[in-house]
C-alpha positions in Angstrom: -11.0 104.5 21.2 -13.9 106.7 22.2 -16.4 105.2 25.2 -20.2 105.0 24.1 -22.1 108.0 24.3 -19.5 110.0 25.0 -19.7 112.6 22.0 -16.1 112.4 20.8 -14.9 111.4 17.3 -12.3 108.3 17.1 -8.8 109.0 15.9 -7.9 108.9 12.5 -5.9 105.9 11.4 -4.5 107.3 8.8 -2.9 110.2 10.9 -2.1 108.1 13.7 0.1 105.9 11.0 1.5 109.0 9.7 2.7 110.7 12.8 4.5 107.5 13.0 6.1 107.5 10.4 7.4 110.9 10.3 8.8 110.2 13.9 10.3 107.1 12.7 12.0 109.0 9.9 13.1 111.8 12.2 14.4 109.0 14.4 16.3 107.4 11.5 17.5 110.9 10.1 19.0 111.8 13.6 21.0 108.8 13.8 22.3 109.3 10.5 23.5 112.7 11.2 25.1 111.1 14.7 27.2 108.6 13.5 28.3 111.1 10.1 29.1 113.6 12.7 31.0 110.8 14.8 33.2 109.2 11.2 34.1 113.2 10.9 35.2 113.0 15.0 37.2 109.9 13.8 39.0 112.1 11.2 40.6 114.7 13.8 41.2 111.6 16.3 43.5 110.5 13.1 45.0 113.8 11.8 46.4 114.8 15.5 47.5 111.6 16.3 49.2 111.2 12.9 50.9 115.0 13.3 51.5 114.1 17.0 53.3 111.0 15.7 55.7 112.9 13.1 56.3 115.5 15.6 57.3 113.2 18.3 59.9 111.7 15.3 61.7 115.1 15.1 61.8 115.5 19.1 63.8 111.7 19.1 66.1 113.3 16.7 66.4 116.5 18.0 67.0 114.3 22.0 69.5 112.0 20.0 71.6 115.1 18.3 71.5 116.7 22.1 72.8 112.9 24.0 75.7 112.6 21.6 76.5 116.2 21.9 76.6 115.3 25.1 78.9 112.4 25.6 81.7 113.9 23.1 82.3 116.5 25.1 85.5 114.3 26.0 86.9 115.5 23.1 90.0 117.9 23.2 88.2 121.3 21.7 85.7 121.0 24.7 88.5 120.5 27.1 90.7 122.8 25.4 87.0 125.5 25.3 87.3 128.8 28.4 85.2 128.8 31.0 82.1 130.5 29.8 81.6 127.4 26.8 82.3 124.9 29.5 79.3 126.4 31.7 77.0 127.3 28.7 77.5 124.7 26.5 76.4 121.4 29.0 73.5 123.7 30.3 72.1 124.5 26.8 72.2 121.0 25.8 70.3 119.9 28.9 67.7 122.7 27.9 67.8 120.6 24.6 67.4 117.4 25.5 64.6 118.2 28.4 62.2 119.8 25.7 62.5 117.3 23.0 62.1 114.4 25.7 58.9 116.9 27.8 57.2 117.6 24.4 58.0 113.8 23.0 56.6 112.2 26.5 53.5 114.5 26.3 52.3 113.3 22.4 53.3 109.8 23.1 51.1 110.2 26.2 48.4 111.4 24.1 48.9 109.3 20.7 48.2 106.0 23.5 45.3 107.7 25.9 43.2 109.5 23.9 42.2 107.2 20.8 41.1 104.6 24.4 39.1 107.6 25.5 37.6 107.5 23.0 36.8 103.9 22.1 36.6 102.9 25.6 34.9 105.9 27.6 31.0 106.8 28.1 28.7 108.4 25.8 30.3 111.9 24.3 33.6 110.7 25.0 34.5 111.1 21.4 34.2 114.5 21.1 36.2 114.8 24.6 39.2 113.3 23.5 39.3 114.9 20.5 39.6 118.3 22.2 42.1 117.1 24.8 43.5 115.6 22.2 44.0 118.8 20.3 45.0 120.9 23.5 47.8 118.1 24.3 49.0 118.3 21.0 49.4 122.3 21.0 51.1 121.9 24.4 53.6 119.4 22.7 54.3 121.0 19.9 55.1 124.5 22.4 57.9 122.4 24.1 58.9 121.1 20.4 59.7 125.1 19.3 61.1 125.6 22.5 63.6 123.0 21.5 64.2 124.0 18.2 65.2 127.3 19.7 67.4 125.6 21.7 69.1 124.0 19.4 70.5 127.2 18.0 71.6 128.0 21.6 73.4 125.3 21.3 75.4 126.1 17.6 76.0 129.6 19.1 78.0 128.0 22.6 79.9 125.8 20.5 80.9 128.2 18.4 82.3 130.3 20.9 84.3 127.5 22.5 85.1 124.8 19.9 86.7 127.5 17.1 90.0 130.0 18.3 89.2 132.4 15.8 86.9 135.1 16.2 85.6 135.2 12.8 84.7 131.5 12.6 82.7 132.8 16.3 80.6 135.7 15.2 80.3 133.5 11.2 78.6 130.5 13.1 76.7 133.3 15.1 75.3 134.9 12.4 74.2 131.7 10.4 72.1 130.4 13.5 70.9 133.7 14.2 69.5 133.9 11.0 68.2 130.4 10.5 66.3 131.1 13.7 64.7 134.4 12.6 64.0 132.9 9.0 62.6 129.4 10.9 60.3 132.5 13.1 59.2 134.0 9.8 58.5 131.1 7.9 56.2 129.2 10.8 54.2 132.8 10.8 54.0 132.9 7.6 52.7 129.3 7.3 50.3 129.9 10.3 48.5 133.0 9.0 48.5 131.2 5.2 46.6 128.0 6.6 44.7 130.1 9.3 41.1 129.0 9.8 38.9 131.7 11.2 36.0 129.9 12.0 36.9 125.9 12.7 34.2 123.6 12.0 34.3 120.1 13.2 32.1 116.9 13.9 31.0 117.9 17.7 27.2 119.2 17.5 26.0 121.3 20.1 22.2 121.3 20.5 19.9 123.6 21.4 19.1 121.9 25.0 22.7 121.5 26.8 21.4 121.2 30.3 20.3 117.8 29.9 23.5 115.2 31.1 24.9 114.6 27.3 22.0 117.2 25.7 19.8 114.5 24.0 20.6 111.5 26.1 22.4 109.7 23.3 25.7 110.5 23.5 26.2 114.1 22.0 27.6 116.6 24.2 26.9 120.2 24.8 30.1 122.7 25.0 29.5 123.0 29.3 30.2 119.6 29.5 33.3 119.2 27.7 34.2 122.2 29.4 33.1 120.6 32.6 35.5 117.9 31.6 38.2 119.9 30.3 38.1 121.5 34.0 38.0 118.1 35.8 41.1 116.4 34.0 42.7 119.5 34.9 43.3 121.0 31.2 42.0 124.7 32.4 
């Protein structure tokens, strides 16, 4: 209110109740947007921890195939094998079973730690874990096509010491030779069909990303998560 005698005019109520207003309604509008933005967050959480879960289910297998390759080499056509299949064949069965168990530890690793980032962690922490989450889960599934590749490595060492005759050799050759290059085709082909140029997800980046988590409640700016990329060592 205005002193006496002081010459200035006393504030409009009506204005002063609507500046209000619109502020609470920007207010409300803002956290609207934030937790929208933070169900869509949610949604990637699930989709990589889902295809990390499915992957990890191959690598079992693919470990599994590669133990009990393994323990039957006992059997009379390994003993009976030259000496190149006995050096090749243990060593690209260890290749085996070392990727599928590497690429199987790192999305279990993730499926457990990053959901608890999370839920658990300070404010921005959801839109942290979901890109670690979705670096740890292209670093899995790398190991994963390494041993995929491997596994034909594999069918191409047996066949040169489990089978005497040559033809049976270079005929198992030639059928994992080409299920490799078709499996190489195929996941290009499927990566340039489902290829997103421009990937637009739940993080928002404000315009002001030097204050600690941009506007204070919990939404980060792209330094920090680099920042925090950088500090758990992911760069």
């Amino acid at each position: 209110s205005c002193p006496p005698l002081s010459g200035c005019s006393p504030p409009n109520r009506d204005a002063v109740h609507r500046a209000k207003m619109l502020y609470a309604d920007k207010v409300a509008l803002a956290n609207r947007a934030r937790l929208r933005m933070l169900e869509i967050r949610e949604k990637e959480i699930d989709l990589y921890t889902t295809n990390s879960r499915t992957v990890g289910t191959v690598n079992t297998m693919l470990a599994g195939i590669g133990y009990t390759a393994m323990v039957y080499t006992k059997m009379g056509y390994y003993q009976d094998a030259p000496f190149y299949a006995h050096t090749f064949y243990p060593i690209t069965l260890s290749f085996l079973i070392s990727f599928s168990l590497l690429s199987l530890f790192i999305l279990t690793l993730t499926v457990m730690l990053g959901p608890g980032l999370a839920l658990r962690g300070p404010d921005g922490s959801v839109h942290i874990a979901v890109e670690a989450i979705m670096i740890q889960y292209r670093t899995g599934c790398f190991y994963f096509g390494c041993a995929v590749i491997t596994c034909h490595w594999v069918i191409i060492t047996y066949a040169w010491g489990g089978f005497p005759l040559l033809s049976s050799k270079l005929a198992l050759t030639a059928i994992a030779i080409a299920s490799l290059v078709l499996i190489l085709v195929q996941s290009r082909a499927v990566a340039r069909r489902f290829h997103v140029e421009e990937v637009h997800s739940g993080a928002f980046y404000p315009s002001n990303p030097s204050a600690p988590t941009a506007d204070g409640k919990g939404i980060v700016a792209p330094t920090q998560v680099k920042q925090e990329h950088v500090r758990v060592g992911m760069y």
